[in-house]
C-alpha positions in Angstrom: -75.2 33.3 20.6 -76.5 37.2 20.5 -79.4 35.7 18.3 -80.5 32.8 20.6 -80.1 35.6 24.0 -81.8 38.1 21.7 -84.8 35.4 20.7 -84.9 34.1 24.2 -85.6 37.5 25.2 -88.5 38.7 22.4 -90.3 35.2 23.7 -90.1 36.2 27.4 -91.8 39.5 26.6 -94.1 38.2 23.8 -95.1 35.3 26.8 -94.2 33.0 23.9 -92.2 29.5 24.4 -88.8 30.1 23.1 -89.0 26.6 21.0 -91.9 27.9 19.5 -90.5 31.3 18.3 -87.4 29.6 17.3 -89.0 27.6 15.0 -91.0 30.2 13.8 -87.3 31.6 13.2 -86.4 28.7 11.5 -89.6 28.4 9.1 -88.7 31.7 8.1 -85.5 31.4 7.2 -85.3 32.3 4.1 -87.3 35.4 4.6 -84.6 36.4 7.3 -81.8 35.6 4.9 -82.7 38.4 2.7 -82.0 41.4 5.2 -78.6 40.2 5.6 -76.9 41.3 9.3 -80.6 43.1 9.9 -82.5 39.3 9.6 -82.4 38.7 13.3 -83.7 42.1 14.1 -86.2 42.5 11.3 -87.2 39.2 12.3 -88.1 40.1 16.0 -90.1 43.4 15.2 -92.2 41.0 12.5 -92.9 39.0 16.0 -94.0 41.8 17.6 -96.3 43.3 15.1 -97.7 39.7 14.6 -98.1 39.5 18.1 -100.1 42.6 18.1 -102.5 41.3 15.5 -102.6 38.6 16.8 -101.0 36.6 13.8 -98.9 34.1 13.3 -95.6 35.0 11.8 -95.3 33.3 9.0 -98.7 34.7 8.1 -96.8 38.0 8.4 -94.2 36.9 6.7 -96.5 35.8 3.7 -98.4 39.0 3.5 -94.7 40.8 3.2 -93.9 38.1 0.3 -97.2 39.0 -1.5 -95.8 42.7 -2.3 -92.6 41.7 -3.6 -93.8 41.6 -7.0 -96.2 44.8 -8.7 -99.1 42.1 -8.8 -100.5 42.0 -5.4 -100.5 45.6 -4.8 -102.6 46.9 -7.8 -104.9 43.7 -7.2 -106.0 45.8 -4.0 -106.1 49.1 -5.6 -109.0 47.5 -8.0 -110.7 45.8 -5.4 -110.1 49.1 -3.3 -111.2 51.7 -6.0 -108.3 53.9 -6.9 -104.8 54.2 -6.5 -104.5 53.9 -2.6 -101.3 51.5 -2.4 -98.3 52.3 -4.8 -96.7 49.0 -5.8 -93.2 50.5 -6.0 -93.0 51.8 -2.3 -94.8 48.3 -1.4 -92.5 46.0 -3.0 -89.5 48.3 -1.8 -90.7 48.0 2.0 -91.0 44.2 1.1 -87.3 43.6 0.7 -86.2 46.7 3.1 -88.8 47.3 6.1 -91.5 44.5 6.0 -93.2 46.6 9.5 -93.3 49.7 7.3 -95.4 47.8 4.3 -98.1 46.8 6.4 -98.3 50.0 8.0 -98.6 51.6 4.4 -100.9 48.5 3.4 -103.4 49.9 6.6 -103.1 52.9 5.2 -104.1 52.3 1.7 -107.5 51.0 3.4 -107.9 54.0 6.2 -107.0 56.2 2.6 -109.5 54.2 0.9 -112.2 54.6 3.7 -112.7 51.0 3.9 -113.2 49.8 7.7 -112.9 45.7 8.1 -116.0 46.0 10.7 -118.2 47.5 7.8 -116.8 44.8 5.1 -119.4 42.5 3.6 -118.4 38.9 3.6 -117.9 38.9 -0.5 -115.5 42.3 0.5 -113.7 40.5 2.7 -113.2 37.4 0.9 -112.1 39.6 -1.9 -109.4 41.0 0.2 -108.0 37.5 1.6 -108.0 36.0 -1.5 -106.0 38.8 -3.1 -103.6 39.0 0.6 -103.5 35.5 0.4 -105.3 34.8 3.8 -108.2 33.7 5.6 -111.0 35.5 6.3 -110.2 35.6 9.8 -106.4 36.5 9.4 -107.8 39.4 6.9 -109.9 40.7 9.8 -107.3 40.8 12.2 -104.5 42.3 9.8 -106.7 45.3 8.7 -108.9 45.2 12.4 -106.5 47.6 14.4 -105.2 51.3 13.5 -101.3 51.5 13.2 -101.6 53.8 16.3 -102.8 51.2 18.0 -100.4 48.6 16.7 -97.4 51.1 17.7 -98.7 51.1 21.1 -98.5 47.8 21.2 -95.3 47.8 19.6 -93.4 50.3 22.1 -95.0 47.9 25.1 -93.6 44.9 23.6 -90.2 46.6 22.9 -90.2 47.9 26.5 -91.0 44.6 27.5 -88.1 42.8 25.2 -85.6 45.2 26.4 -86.6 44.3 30.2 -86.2 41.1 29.8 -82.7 41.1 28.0 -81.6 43.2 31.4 -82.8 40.8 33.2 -81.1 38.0 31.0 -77.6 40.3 31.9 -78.1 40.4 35.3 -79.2 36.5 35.5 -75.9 35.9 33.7 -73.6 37.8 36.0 -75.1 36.4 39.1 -74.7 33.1 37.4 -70.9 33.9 36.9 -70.7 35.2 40.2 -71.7 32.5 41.7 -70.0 29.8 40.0 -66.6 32.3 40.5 -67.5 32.0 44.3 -68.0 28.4 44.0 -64.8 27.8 42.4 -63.0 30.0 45.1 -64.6 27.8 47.6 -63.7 24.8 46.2 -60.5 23.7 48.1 -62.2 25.0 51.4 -65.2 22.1 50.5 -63.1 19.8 49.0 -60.5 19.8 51.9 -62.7 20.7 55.2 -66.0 19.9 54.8 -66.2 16.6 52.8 -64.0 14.9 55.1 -66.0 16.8 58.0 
């Protein structure tokens, strides 16, 4: 139940249909399963980073899975020119904090120099093909600085904890009222019905 209120609550404040994040939840599954008692949580901070890039989760999701093996990781040091992305810390944040391996994946580029605006199309293919995405999902993943992403991040966690208070509150005037309704039961059922 904490899940669904806590889900409910990341979609009001995302402005995403609940249905929609839930099966987002559900297609991702067994990525949640892997963080144990953190899935749910680690699961909503991967829908608000992908909200700020404007991704899809399960794109996110799939970018986190490409750095769970050494592979991925020195494929973009190649492409990138040096050692700008160490595979151990990457595949670590992979199975521990999937937020804090893209932020070191934005990293390795700003390290690296390398600026998606001033990518040529064969450089940005490159870099999707070895990420695993489109073009276009490339561009947004490596278009904004993590400052700018943790802006976005702190709105959207403002926002999320807003909305659960205001998830409380509609649930204790929801008890309230149906506690006065049931207190005013007998007086309805026994004055003004016959009335």
């Amino acid at each position: 139940q904490q899940i669904m209120l806590d889900l409910a609550s990341t979609a009001r404040s995302l402005g995403m249909d609940i249905n929609e994040l839930g099966s987002e939840f559900v297609a991702a599954k067994d990525f949640i399963v892997g963080f144990g008692a953190d899935g749910a949580e680690v699961f909503e901070d991967m829908a608000i980073q992908a909200k700020a890039l404007g991704m899809e989760i399960g794109t996110l999701v799939k970018v986190v899975g490409k750095f769970e093996t050494f592979d991925s990781a020195g494929r973009l040091n190649s492409i990138l020119g040096g050692p700008f992305l160490n595979s151990i810390d990457m595949m670590n944040a992979a199975f521990e904090d999937p937020i804090e391996g893209i932020k070191m994946l934005k990293e390795g580029f700003d390290d690296a120099g390398v600026a998606v605006e001033d990518l040529s199309r064969p450089e940005l293919l490159a870099f999707a093909d070895a990420l695993g995405l489109s073009a276009e999902e490339t561009a947004n993943l490596l278009g904004k600085s993590n400052e700018e992403l943790e802006i976005q991040r702190i709105k959207q966690e403002e926002l999320a904890e807003q909305a659960r208070q205001t998830q409380t509150i509609t649930d204790q005037l929801s008890a309230a009222f149906n506690g006065l309704y049931l207190q005013l039961g007998p007086v309805i059922d026994e004055k003004v019905v016959p009335f």
